[in-house]
VOZADO-638620 format. One record per residue (C-alpha): z, x, y; residue number from 0; residue in one letter. Coordinates in steps of 0.1 Angstrom, whole numbers, plus 5000, padded with zeros to 4 digits. Layout:
BEGIN
Z_X_Y_NUM_A
...
This chain:
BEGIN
4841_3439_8741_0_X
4855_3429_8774_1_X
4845_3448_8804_2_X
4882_3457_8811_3_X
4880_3478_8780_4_X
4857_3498_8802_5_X
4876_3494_8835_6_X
4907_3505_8836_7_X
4934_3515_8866_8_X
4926_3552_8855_9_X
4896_3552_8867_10_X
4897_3528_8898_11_X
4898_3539_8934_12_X
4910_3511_8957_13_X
4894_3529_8989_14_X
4869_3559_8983_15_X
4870_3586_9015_16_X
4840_3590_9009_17_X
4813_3585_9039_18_X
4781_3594_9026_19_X
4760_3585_8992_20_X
4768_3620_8978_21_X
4802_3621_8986_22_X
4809_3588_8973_23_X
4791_3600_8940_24_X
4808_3625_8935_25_X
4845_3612_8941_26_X
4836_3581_8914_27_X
4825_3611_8889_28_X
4856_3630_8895_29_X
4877_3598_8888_30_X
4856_3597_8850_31_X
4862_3632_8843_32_X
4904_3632_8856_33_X
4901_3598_8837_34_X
4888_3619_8805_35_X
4856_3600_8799_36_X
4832_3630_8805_37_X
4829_3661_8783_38_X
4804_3677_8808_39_X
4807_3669_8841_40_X
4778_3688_8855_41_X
4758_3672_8831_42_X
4765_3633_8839_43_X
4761_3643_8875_44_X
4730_3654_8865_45_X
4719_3625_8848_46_X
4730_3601_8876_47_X
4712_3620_8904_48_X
4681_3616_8880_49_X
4684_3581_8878_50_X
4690_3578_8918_51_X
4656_3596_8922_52_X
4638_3569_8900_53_X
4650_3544_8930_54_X
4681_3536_8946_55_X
4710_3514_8924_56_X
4720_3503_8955_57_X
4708_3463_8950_58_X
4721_3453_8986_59_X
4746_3426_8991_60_X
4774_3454_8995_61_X
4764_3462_8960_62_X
4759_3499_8943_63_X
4755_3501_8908_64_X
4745_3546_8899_65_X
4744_3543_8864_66_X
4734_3570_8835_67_X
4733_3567_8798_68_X
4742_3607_8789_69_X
4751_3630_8768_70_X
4778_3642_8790_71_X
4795_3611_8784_72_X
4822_3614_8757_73_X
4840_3578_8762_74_X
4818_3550_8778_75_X
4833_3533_8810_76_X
4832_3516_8844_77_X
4845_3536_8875_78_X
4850_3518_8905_79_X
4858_3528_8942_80_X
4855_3503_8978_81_X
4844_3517_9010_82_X
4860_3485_9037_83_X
4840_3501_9064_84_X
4804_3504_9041_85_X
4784_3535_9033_86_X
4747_3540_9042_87_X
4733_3540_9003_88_X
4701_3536_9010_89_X
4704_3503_8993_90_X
4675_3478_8990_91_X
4682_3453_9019_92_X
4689_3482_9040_93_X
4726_3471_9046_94_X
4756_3496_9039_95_X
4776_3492_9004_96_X
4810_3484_8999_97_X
4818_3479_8962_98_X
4805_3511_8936_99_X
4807_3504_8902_100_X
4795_3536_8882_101_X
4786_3531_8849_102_X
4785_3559_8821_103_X
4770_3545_8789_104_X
4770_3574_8760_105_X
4739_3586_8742_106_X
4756_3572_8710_107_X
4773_3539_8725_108_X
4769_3507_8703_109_X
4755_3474_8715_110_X
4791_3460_8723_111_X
4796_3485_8753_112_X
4760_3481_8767_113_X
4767_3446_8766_114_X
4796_3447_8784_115_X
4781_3470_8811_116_X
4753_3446_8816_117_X
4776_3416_8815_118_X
4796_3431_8850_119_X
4759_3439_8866_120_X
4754_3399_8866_121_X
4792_3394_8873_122_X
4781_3409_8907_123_X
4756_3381_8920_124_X
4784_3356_8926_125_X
4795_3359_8960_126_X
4830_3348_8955_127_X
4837_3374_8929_128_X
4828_3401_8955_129_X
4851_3384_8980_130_X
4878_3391_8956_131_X
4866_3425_8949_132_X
4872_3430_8987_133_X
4898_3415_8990_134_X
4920_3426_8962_135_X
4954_3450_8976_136_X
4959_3464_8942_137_X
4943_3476_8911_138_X
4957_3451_8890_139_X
4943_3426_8913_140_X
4904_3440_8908_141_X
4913_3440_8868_142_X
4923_3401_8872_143_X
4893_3392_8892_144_X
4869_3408_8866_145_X
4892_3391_8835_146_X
4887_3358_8853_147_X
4849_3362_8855_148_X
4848_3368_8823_149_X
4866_3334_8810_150_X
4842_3322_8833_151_X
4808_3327_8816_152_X
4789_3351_8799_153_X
4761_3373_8809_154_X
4724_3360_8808_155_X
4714_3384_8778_156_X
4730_3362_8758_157_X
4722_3331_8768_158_X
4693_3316_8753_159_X
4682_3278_8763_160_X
4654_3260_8747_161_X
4631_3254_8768_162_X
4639_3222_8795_163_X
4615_3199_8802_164_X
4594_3204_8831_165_X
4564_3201_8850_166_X
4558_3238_8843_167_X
4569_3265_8818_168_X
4579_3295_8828_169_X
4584_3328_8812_170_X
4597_3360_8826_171_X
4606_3393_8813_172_X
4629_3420_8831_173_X
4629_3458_8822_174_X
4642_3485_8844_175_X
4643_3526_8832_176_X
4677_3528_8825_177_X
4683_3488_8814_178_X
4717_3485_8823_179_X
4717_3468_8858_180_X
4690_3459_8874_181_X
4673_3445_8841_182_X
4702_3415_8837_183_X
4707_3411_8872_184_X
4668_3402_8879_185_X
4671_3377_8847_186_X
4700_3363_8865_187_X
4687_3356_8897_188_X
4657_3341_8880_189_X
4676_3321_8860_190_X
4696_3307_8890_191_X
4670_3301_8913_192_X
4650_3283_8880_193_X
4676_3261_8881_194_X
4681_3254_8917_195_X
4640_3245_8916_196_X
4641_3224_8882_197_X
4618_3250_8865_198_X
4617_3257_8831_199_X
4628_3293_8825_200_X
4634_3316_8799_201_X
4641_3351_8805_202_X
4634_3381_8779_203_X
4655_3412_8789_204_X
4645_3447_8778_205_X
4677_3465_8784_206_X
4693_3493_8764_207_X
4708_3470_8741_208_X
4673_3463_8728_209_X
4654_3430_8739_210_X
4673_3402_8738_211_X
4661_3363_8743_212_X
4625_3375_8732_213_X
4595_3351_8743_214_X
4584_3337_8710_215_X
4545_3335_8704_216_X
4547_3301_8708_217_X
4561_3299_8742_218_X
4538_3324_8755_219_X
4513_3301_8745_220_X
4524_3270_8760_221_X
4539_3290_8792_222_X
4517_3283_8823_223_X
4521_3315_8841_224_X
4548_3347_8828_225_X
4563_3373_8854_226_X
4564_3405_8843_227_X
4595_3421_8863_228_X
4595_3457_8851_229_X
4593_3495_8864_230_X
4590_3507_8828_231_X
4573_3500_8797_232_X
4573_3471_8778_233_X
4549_3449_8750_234_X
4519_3434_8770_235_X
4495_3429_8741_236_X
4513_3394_8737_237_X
4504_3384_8772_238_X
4462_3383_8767_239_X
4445_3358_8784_240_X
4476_3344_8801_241_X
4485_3341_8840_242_X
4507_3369_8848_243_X
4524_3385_8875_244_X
4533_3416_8871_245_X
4556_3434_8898_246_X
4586_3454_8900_247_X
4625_3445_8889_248_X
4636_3446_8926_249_X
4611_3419_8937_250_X
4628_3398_8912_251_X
4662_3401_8927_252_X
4649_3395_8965_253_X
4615_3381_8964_254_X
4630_3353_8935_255_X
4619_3321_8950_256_X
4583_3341_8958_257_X
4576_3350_8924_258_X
4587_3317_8907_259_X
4565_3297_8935_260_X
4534_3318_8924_261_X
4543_3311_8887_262_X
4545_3272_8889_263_X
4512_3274_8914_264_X
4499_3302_8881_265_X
4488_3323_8913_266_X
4484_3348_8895_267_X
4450_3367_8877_268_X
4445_3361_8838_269_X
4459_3398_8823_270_X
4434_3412_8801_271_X
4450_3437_8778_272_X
4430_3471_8772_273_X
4445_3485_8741_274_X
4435_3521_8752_275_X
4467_3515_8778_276_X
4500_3500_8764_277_X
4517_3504_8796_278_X
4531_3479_8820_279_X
4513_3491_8854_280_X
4528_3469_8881_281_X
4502_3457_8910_282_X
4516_3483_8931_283_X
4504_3508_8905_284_X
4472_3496_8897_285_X
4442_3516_8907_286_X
4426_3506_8940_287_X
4410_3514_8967_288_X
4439_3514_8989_289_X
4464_3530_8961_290_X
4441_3557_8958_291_X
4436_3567_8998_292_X
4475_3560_9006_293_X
4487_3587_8974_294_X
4461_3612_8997_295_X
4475_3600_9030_296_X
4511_3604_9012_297_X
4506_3638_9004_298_X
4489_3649_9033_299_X
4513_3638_9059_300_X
4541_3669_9051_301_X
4508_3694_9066_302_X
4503_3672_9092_303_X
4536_3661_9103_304_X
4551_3703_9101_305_X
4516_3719_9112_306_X
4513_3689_9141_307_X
4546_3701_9154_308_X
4546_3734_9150_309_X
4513_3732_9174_310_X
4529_3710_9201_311_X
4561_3735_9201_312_X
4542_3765_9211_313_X
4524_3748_9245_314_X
4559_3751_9258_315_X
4549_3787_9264_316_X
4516_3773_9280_317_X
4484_3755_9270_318_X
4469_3785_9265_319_X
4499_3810_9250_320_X
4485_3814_9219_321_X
4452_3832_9232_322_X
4459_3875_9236_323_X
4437_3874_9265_324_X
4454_3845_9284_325_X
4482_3854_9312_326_X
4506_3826_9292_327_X
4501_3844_9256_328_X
4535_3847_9237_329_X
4538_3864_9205_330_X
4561_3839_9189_331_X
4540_3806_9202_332_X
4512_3822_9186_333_X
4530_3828_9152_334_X
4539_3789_9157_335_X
4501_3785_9163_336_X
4487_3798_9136_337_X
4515_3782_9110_338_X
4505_3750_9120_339_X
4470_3753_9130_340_X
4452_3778_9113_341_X
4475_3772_9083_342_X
4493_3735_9075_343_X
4467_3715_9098_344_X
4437_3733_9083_345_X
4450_3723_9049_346_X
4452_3689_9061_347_X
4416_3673_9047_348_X
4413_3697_9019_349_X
4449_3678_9005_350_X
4438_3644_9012_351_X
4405_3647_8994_352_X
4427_3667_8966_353_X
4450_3640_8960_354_X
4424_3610_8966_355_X
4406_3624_8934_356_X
4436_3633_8916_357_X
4449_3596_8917_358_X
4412_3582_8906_359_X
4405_3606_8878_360_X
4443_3621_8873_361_X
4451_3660_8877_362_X
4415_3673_8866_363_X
4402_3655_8900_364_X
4421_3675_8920_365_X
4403_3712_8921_366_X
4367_3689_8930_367_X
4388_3672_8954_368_X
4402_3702_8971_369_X
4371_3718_8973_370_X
4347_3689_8982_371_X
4375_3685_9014_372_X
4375_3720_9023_373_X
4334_3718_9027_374_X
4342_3690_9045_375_X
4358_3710_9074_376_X
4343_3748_9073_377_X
4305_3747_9053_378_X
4274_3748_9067_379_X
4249_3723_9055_380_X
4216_3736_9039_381_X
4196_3723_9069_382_X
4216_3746_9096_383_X
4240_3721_9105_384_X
4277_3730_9106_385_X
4309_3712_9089_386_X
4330_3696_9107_387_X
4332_3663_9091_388_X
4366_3659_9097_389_X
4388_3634_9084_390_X
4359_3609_9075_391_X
4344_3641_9054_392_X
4376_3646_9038_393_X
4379_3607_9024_394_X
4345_3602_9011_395_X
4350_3640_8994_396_X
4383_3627_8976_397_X
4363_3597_8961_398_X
4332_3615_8953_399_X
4352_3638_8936_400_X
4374_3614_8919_401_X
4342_3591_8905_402_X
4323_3623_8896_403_X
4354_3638_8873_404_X
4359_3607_8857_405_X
4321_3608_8848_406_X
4323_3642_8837_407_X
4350_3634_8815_408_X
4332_3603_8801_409_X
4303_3629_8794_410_X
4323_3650_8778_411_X
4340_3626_8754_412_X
4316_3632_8728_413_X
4326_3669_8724_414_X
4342_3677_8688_415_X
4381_3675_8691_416_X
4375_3718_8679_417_X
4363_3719_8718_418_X
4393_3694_8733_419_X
4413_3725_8747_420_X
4385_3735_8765_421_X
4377_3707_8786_422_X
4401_3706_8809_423_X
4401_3744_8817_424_X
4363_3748_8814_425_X
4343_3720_8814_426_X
4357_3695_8839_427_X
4365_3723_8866_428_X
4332_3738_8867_429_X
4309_3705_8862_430_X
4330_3686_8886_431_X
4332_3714_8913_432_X
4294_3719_8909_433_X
4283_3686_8913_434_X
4313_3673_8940_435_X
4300_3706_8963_436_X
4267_3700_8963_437_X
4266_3666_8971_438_X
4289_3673_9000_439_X
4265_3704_9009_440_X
4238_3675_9013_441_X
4261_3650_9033_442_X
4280_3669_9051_443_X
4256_3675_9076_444_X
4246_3634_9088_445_X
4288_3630_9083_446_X
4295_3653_9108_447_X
4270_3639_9131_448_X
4288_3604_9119_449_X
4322_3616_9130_450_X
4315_3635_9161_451_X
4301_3606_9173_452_X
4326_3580_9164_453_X
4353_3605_9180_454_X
4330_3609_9211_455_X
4327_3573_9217_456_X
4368_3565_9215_457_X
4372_3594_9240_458_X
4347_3579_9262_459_X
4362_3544_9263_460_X
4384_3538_9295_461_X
4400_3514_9315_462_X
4400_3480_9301_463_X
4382_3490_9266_464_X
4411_3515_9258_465_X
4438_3493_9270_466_X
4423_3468_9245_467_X
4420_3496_9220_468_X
4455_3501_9225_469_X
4467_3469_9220_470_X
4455_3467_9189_471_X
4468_3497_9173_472_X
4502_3483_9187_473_X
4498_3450_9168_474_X
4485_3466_9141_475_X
4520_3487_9138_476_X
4542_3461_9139_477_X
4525_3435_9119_478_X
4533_3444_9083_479_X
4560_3472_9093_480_X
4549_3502_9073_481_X
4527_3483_9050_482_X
4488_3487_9042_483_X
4476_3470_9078_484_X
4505_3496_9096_485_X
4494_3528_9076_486_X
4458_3524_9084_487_X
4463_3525_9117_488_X
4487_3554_9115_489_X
4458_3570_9092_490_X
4435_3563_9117_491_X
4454_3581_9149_492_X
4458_3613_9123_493_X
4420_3616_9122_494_X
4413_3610_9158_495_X
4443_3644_9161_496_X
4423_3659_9135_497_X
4396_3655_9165_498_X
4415_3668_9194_499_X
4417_3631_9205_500_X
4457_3628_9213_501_X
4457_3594_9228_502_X
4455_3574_9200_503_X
4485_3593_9178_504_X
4506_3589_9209_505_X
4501_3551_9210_506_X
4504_3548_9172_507_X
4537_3566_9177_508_X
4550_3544_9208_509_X
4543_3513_9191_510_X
4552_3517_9156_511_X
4592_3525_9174_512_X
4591_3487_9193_513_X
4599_3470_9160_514_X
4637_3485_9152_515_X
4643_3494_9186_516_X
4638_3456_9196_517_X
4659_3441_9169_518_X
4683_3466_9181_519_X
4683_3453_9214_520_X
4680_3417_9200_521_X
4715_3420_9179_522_X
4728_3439_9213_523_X
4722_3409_9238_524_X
4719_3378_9212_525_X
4750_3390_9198_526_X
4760_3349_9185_527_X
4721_3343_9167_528_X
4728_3377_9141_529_X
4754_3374_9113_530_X
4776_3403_9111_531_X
4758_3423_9089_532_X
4726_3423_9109_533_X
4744_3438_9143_534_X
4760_3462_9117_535_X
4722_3467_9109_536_X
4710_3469_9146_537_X
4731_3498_9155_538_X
4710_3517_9125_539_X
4678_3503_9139_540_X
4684_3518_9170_541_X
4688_3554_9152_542_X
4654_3547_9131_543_X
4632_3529_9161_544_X
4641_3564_9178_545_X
4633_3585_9149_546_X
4596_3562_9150_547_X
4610_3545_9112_548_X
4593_3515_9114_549_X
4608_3501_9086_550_X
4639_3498_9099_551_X
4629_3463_9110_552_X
4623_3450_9078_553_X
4659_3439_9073_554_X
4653_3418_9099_555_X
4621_3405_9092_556_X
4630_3397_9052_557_X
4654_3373_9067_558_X
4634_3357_9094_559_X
4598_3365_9094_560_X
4584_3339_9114_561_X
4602_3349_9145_562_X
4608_3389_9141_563_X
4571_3394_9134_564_X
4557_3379_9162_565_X
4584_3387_9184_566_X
4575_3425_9166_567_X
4537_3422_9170_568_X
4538_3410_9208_569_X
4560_3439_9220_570_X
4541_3467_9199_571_X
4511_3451_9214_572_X
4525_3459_9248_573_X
4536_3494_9242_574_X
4501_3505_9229_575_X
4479_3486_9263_576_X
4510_3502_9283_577_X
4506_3540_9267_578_X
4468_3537_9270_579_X
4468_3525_9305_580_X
4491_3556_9315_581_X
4464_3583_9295_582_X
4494_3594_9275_583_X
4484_3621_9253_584_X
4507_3639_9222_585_X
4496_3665_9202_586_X
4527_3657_9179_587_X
4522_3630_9150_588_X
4556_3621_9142_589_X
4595_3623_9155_590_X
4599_3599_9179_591_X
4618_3604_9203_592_X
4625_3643_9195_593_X
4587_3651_9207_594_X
4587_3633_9235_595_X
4587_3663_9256_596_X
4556_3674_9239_597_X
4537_3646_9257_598_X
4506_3665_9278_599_X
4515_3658_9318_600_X
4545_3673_9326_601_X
4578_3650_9332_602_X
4559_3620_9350_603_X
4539_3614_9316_604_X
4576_3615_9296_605_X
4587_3592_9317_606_X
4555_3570_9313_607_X
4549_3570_9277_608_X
4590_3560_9272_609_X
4586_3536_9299_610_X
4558_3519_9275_611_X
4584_3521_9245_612_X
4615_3502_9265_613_X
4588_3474_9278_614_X
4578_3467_9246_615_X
4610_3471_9227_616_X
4629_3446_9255_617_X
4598_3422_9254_618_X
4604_3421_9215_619_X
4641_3422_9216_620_X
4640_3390_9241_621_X
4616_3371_9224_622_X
4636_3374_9191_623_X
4667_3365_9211_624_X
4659_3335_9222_625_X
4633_3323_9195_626_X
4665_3326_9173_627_X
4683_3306_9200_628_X
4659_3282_9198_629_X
4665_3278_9158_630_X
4701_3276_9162_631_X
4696_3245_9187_632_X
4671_3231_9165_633_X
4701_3231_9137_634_X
């Protein structure tokens, strides 16, 4: 079936009004139903917003693919619309999106039309069939671009090479949920990029056709190292003792060359399939230390983030309004108060411990979590000592209670499968409260002496020591831009607020805002060393570095990492020594720029603490000016 079977002049829109992700959504959904593909127009709206929460189908490049296979759909099709100026669509390089192809694939639709919807996801990679997507002045002229591609070649499901002779073999396989875009475009980017390197390649897809160019068993026995590009299920058993990497479909579509230098190096650990699992867990999803403290951190941050502000808004009464005996008091400041302090921030460790041990021993870890955290902050030891173990508390609770469920569990496994219903209701709860509590009665005391004393000693540090203290957190914000190395430190300035230390949040904040606001600068000044796209992406960066969005500099840094992230590091680096030197403190732990007049001092200290940002964020903007000028004279 050819794909303008599918797309058709009825349901084209040269130019979408649309300026926004939903809008342009729903215009491309009206032009199915007034084109008479849809017999349920709520429905396949519902199914598309689904499949847009799973992650975005905007695959950069100007690309956006929503896609649904539905119910709602009576007559499969292609809907197209083009947005000259771009829409923000959330898309994966951060870029806006031009082109829209919606695809509606029925429940019921036979291989030919899932074919043919795949075939256009690949037709997209090729940079000069975009160009005459954007350039076309008519329908007809879109419908003639896509019959030309077609004559051209065929999509990479069907293509099926014997294996080339190489230095290494290669296998890959590429599954996303829905397998209609993402799943042929990853093989085809592999494929391409195989080829441009001389490796030997073959590429299974898992799409909703059904798996095509399956990996025999004996090529996955001769294969030196096998990618596994997938955010769904597929066969691993087959794998067993070989090198694989395992990661998600995006990566394959922008981190190509990455992955297919790890496979030919077989970087990668020897999978060793537990039958107990069939599931294809990507190494983001694997359990870990880190995976397990970041889904607590994750979870937490909504109390701290709403509680933490709702604190800061009611000093502008006065330090002390929210006290009935104080000359400042103010009955709405104190409603403010008590929201965020006595109510969101005091729920704060409880919900990090919770959902530590919920994402170590699943949801029967929670209640043990939950309450382990809450000793954490309010019991009394049984020698006399009080709580108050804080954040510190609150982390070693969620493990404890993670480890001791999934013991308890392990215990219980020997139960008759009469008593099954039971377990989680009955036995887990009360074993796994029992024994999580009273270890945390015992330990709660020596922790709390622990983390008083670790808060006392940052709070006593001055001068030089804090500047230096400073300086790291800064670095340490801008280094991996919202990855592992970024959130720990952001972790760590929430549990120095959780201690009434507001120094350290405030630097956090200043510095993780240098990245984006610097490449903003950069693509402001350096205008000739950024492409078109990237000032296009500057202006946004400006918007997120304010909004303290660290990751709005990782368009940027994809592109060019060895000058944005020093350039990034250096100028973070500055802001933090700069907001320590100046004693900023902020009671607020996130908005940028919108809680900058909650900064403790009065209007001087404001003036500081963004005086700290702008140094850094011109230091970095500079530095990435003219270390790109330096590459384009080195060309």
């Amino acid at each position: 079936m050819k794909i303008t079977q599918l797309l058709t002049e009825a349901t084209i829109i040269l130019d979408v009004e649309a300026t926004s992700k939903q809008d342009v959504l729903t215009e491309l959904i009206n032009q199915f139903e007034r084109a008479g593909n849809l017999n349920d127009k709520g429905g396949f709206t519902k199914d598309i917003l689904a499949r847009e929460e799973q992650s975005t189908t905007g695959i950069g490049d100007g690309i956006a693919i929503p896609h649904a296979k539905s119910a709602a759909v009576k007559v499969p099709g292609i809907a197209f619309g083009r947005s000259l100026p771009g829409i923000d669509y959330a898309s994966l390089d951060g870029q806006p999106a031009h082109l829209f192809f919606m695809i509606a694939a029925s429940e019921g639709a036979n291989n030919d039309h899932l074919e043919a919807l795949s075939r256009l996801a690949t037709f997209l990679m090729d940079a000069n069939f975009r160009e005459k997507v954007l350039k076309a002045t008519s329908k007809s002229e879109i419908l003639q671009a896509v019959n030309d591609k077609e004559a051209e070649l065929d999509g990479p499901e069907e293509v099926d090479e014997a294996f080339r002779v190489s230095a290494s073999k290669i296998l890959a396989v590429t599954a996303c949920p829905t397998g209609i875009a993402h799943t042929y475009m990853a093989a085809q980017k592999l494929n391409e990029k195989a080829k441009e390197m001389g490796i030997s390649l073959k590429v299974e897809t898992n799409g909703s056709s059904g798996v095509k160019n399956r990996l025999t068993d004996a090529e996955i026995e001769g294969a030196d190292a096998i990618i596994v590009a997938a955010d769904t299920k597929v066969e691993m058993a087959r794998f067993n003792g070989k090198p694989v990497i395992q990661t998600k479909v995006g990566k394959a579509i922008y981190e190509t060359e990455e992955l297919l230098t790890r496979a030919v190096r077989a970087d990668a650990p020897i999978y060793k399939h537990d039958k107990s699992k069939d599931t294809a867990e990507t190494s983001e999803t694997k359990n870990g230390f880190y995976k397990h403290l970041m889904n607590g951190v994750s979870n937490m941050l909504p109390f701290v983030v709403g509680g933490g502000i709702l604190i800061a808004l009611s000093f502008f009464w006065g330090i002390n309004s929210s006290d009935p005996n104080s000359a400042d008091y103010n009955a709405f400041a104190a409603m403010l108060n008590t929201i965020g302090g006595g109510n969101a921030f005091f729920l704060m460790v409880p919900v990090l411990a919770g959902f530590i041990a919920s994402s170590i021993a699943e949801r029967p870890g929670f209640a043990p979590g939950m309450v382990g955290g809450l000793i954490a902050i309010t019991v009394t030891g049984v020698d006399g000592v009080s709580g108050g173990s804080g954040f510190l508390g609150g982390i070693i609770a969620g493990f404890l209670a993670g480890y001791v469920t999934v013991l308890v569990k392990k215990a219980f496994a020997v139960l008759p499968d009469a008593l099954e219903g039971l377990k989680p209701v009955l036995f887990y709860p009360v074993f796994s409260i029992a024994i999580t509590g009273l270890i945390m009665m015992l330990i709660n005391p020596p922790l709390t002496k622990l983390y008083t004393g670790m808060s006392a000693f940052l709070e006593g540090l001055g001068g030089t020591n804090q500047v230096l203290v400073g300086i790291l957190l800064g670095a340490m914000m801008a280094i991996d831009m919202g990855g592992p190395i970024n959130k720990a430190a952001y972790t760590f300035g929430i549990a120095m607020l959780d201690a009434q230390n507001f120094e350290f949040i405030a630097t956090v904040m200043a510095a993780g805002m240098v990245p984006p606001l610097g490449m903003a600068i950069a693509t402001t000044l350096f205008k000739k060393r950024f492409t078109k796209q990237e000032r296009e992406a500057g202006k946004t960066a400006y918007v997120l570095g304010a909004c303290f969005i660290t990751e709005g500099v990782i368009p940027f840094a994809a592109a060019d990492p060895a000058r944005v992230i020093p350039a990034s590091v250096v100028g973070a680096a500055l802001t933090g020594g700069l907001t320590m030197l100046f004693d900023i403190g902020l009671r607020a732990p996130h908005g940028g720029v919108f809680v900058m007049g909650l900064v403790e001092g009065g209007v001087g200290k404001v003036l500081l603490y963004a005086l700290a940002i702008i140094a850094g964020a011109v230091v970095t903007g500079l530095l990435a000016g003219i270390l790109k000028k330096n590459k384009m004279q080195a060309i």
